[in-house]
C-alpha positions as CSV (number, residue, x, y, z in Angstrom):
1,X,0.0,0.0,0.0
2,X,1.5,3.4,-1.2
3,X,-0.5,5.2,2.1
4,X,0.2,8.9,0.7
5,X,-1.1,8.0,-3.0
6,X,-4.1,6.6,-1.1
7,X,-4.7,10.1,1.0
8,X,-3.8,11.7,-1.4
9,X,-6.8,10.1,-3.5
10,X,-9.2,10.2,-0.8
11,X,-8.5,14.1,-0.8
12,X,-9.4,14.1,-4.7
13,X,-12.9,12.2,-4.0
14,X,-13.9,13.9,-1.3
15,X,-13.4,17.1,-3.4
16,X,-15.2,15.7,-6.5
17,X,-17.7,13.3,-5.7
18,X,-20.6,13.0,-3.1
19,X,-22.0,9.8,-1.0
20,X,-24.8,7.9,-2.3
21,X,-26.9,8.9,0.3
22,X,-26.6,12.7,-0.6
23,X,-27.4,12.0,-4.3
24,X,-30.7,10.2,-3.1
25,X,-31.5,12.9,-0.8
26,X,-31.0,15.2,-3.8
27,X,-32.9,12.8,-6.4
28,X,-35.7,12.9,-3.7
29,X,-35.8,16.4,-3.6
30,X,-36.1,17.1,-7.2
31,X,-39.3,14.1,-7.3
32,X,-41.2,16.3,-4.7
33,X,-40.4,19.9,-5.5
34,X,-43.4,21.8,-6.9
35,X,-42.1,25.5,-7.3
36,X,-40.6,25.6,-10.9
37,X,-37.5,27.8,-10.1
38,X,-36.3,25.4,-6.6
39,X,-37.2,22.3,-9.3
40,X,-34.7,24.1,-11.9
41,X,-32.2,24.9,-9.4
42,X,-31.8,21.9,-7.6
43,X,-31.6,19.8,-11.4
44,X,-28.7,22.2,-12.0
45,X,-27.0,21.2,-8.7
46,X,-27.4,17.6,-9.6
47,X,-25.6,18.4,-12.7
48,X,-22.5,19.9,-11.1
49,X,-22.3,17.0,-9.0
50,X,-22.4,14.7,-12.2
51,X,-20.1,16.3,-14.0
52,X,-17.9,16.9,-11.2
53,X,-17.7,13.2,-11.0
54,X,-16.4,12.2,-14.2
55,X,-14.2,14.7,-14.9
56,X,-13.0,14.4,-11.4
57,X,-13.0,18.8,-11.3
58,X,-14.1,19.7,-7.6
59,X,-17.6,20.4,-6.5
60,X,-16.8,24.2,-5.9
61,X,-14.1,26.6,-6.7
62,X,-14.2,26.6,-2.4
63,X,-11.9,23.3,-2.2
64,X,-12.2,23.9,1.6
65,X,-9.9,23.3,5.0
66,X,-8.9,19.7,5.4
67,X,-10.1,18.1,8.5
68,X,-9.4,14.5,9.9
69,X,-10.5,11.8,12.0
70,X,-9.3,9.1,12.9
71,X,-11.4,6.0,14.2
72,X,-9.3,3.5,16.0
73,X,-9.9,-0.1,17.1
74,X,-8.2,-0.9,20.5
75,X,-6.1,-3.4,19.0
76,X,-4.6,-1.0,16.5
77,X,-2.2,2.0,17.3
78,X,-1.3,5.2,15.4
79,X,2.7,6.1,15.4
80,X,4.1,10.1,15.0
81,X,5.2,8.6,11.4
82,X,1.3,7.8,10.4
83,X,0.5,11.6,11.3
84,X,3.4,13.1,9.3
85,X,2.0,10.9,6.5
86,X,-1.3,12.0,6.4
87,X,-0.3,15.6,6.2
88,X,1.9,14.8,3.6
89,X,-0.7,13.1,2.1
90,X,-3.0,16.1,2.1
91,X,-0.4,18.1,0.6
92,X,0.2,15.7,-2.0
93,X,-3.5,15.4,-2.8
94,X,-4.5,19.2,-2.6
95,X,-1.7,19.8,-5.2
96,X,-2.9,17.0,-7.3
97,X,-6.5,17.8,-7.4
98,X,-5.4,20.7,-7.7
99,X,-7.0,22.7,-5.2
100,X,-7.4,26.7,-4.8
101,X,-4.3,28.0,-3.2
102,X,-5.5,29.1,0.2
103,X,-2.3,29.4,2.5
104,X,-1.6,32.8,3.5
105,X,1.8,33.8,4.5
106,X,3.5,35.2,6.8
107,X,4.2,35.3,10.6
108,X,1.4,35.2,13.0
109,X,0.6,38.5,13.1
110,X,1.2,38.5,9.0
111,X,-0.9,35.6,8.3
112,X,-4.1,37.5,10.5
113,X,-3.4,40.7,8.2
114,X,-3.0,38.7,5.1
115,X,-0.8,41.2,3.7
116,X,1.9,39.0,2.6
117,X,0.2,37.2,-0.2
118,X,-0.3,33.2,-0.3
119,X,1.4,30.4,-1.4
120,X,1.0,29.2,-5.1
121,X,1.1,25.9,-3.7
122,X,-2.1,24.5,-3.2
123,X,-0.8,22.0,-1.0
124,X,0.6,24.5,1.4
125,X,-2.9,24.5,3.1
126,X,-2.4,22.8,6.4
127,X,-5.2,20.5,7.9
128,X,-6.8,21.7,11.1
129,X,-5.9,19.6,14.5
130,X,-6.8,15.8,14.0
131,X,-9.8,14.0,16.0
132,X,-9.4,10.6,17.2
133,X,-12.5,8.4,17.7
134,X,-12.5,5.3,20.1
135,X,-15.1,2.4,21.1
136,X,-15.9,4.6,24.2
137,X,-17.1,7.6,22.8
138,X,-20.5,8.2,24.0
139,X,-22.9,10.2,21.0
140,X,-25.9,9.7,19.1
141,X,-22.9,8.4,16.6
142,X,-21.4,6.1,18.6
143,X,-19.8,4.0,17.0
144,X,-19.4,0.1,17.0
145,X,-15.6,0.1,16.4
146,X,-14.1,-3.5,16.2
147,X,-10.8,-4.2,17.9
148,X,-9.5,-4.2,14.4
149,X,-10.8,-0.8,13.1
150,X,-8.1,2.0,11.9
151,X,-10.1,4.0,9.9
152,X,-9.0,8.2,8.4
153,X,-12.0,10.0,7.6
154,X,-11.3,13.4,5.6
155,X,-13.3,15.8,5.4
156,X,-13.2,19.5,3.6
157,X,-15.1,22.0,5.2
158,X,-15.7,25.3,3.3
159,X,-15.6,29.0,3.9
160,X,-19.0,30.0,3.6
161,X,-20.6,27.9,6.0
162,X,-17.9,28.5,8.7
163,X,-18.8,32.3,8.4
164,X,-22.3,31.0,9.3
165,X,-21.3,28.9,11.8
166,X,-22.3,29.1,15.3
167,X,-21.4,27.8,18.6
168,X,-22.5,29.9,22.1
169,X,-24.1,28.0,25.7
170,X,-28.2,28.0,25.5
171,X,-29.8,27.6,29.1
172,X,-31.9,24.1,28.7
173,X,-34.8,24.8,31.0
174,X,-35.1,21.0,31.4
175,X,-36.5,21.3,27.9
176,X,-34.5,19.4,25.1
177,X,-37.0,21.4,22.6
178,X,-35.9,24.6,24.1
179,X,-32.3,23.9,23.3
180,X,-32.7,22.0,19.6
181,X,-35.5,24.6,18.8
182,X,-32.6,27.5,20.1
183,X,-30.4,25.8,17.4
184,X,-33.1,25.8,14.3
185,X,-33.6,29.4,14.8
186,X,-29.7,29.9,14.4
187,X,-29.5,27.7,11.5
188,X,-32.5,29.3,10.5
189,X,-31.0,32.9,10.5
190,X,-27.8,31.3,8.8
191,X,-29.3,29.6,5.8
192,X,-31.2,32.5,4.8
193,X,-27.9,34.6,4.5
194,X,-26.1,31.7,3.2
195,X,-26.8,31.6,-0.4
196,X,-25.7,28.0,-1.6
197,X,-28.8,26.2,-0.5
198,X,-29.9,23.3,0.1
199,X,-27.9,22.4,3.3
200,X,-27.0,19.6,5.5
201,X,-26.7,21.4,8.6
202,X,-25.0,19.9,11.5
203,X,-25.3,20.4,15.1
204,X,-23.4,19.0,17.7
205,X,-24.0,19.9,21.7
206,X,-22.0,19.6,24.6
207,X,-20.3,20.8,27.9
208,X,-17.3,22.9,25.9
209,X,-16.6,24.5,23.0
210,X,-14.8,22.0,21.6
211,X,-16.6,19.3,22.7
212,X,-19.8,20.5,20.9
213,X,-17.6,21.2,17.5
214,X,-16.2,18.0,17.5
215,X,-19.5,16.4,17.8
216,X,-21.0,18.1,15.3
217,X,-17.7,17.5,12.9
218,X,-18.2,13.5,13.6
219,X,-21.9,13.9,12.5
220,X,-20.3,15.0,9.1
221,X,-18.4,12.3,8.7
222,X,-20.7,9.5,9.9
223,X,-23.8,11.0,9.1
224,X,-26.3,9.1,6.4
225,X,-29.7,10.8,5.3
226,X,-30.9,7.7,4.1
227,X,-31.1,6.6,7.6
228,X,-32.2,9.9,9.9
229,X,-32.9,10.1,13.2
230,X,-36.4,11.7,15.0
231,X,-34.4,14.5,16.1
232,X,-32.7,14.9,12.5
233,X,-36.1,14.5,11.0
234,X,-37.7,17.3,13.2
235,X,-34.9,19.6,12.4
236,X,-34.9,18.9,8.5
237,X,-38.7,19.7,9.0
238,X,-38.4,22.9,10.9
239,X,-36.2,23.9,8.3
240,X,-37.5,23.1,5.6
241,X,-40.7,25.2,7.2
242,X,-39.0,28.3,6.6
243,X,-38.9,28.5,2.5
244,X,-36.3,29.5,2.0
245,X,-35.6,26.6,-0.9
246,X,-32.7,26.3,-3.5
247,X,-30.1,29.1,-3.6
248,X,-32.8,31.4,-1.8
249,X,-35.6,30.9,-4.3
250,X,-38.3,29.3,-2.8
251,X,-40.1,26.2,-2.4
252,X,-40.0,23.0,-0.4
253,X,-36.1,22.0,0.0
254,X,-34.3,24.3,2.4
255,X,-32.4,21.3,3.8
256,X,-31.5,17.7,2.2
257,X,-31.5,16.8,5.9
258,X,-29.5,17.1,8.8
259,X,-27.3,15.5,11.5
260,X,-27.6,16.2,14.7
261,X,-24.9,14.4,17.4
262,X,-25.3,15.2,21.5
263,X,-22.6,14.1,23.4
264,X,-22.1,13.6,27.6
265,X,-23.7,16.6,29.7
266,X,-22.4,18.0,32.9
267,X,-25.0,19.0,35.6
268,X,-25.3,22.5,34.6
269,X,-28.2,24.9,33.7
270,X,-26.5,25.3,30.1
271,X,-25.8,23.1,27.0
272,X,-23.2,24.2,24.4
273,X,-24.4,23.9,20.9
274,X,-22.3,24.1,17.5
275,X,-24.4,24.3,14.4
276,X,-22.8,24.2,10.9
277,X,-25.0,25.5,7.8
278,X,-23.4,23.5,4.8
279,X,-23.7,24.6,1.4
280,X,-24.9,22.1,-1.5
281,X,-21.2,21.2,-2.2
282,X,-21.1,19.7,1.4
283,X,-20.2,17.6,3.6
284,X,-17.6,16.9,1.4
285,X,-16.1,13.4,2.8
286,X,-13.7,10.6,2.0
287,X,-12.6,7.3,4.3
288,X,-9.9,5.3,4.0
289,X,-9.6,2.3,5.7
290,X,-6.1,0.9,6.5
């Protein structure tokens, strides 16, 4: 196995093809859709995915910021030399796809000013901090990890939707409706500014910060709307109430779906949520399984 030609074409699908399950969603959409112009639009989107396919170009001129997981079996271990290859991996890939060059230069303070240019390179793009996954995690994704498993999920998340984004505490009220309803009406307010719609939100919640990010970026990449939860099927709903439809234009698809992934809670009056208002390019996801 040559491990950094295999990233390195797990970069290029994620970038250029989408999961069965989003296609269906998508097919599904188009079947049902009544208002002329969402119909139209959506049949456009399924286009650009079809001939992003074949001619393996990437789903949007946004290739995005590489993120990875990495589900692990307790019988398997990951070495210092596995991580260097999966960045160089991701460098290798994002040059060969090739990928918008997105690395900005400089020292730290240069880089926030972005006044020294960026790198030609595409591959010059680092990936953001990796996630590892385990047997023990406790979500609405847990997982049923054999000893065996050593699985790299990579995912490319894109600008647009991470100026969206979300995350801030919402006081529960021993009510889970007031905290998932306290999350629609942020996605809510984000897809209608948006612009790329229809969306497969995400929303992960728990005690921290983090902890409620990196729940909602495992919903990404284990998420499947051919198989939604209640909670993900009131949520698609709620959205979908608000027509805002295709690209803003009306009509009965807002959202394809949506994931939704709650974690441990800490006795507390407050839940931290993270919602994520994808575009139509998106989730953008690739596994390779070693």
């Amino acid at each position: 196995m040559d491990i950094l030609q295999d990233i390195s074409k797990s970069i290029i699908d994620a970038s250029t093809k989408l999961s069965d399950d989003k296609l269906n969603a998508l097919k599904r959409a188009i079947d049902v859709e009544d208002n002329e112009n969402a119909r139209w639009a959506l049949s456009q989107i399924l286009e650009n995915y079809n001939v992003a396919f074949k001619t393996k170009f990437p789903l949007c001129d946004d290739t995005g910021i590489p993120h990875v997981i990495i589900e692990m079996g307790c019988e398997r271990e990951i070495s210092g030399e596995l991580l260097n290859q999966i960045h160089e991996g991701i460098e290798l890939g994002l040059n060969n796809l090739p990928a918008r060059p997105m690395a900005v230069k400089g020292n730290e303070i240069e880089r926030i000013e972005q006044n020294m240019g960026l790198y030609e390179k595409p591959g010059m793009l680092k990936p953001a901090s990796v996630l590892i996954d385990c047997h023990t995690d406790e979500s609405s994704y847990k997982r049923d990890i054999s000893p065996d498993t050593l699985n790299i999920h990579f995912i490319l998340e894109g600008g647009g939707p991470e100026i969206r984004a979300k995350t801030y505490r919402v006081y529960h009220k021993r009510s889970f409706y007031n905290v998932i309803d306290t999350a629609c009406e942020w996605l809510s307010d984000s897809l209608n500014l948006l612009g790329c719609t229809p969306s497969i939100p995400s929303i992960g919640i728990g005690r921290t910060h983090y902890e409620a990010n990196a729940l909602l970026l495992k919903s990404i990449a284990y998420g499947n709307l051919d198989n939604l939860s209640d909670v993900e099927r009131y949520v698609s709903d709620k959205l979908n109430e608000t027509g805002i439809g295709p690209l803003g234009l009306g009509g009965k698809t807002t959202v394809l779906g949506s994931y939704v992934n709650i974690g441990n809670q800490r006795a507390s009056g407050v839940r931290i949520v993270a919602v994520r208002p994808s575009c139509f390019v998106e989730p953008r996801v690739a596994t390779l399984k070693l």
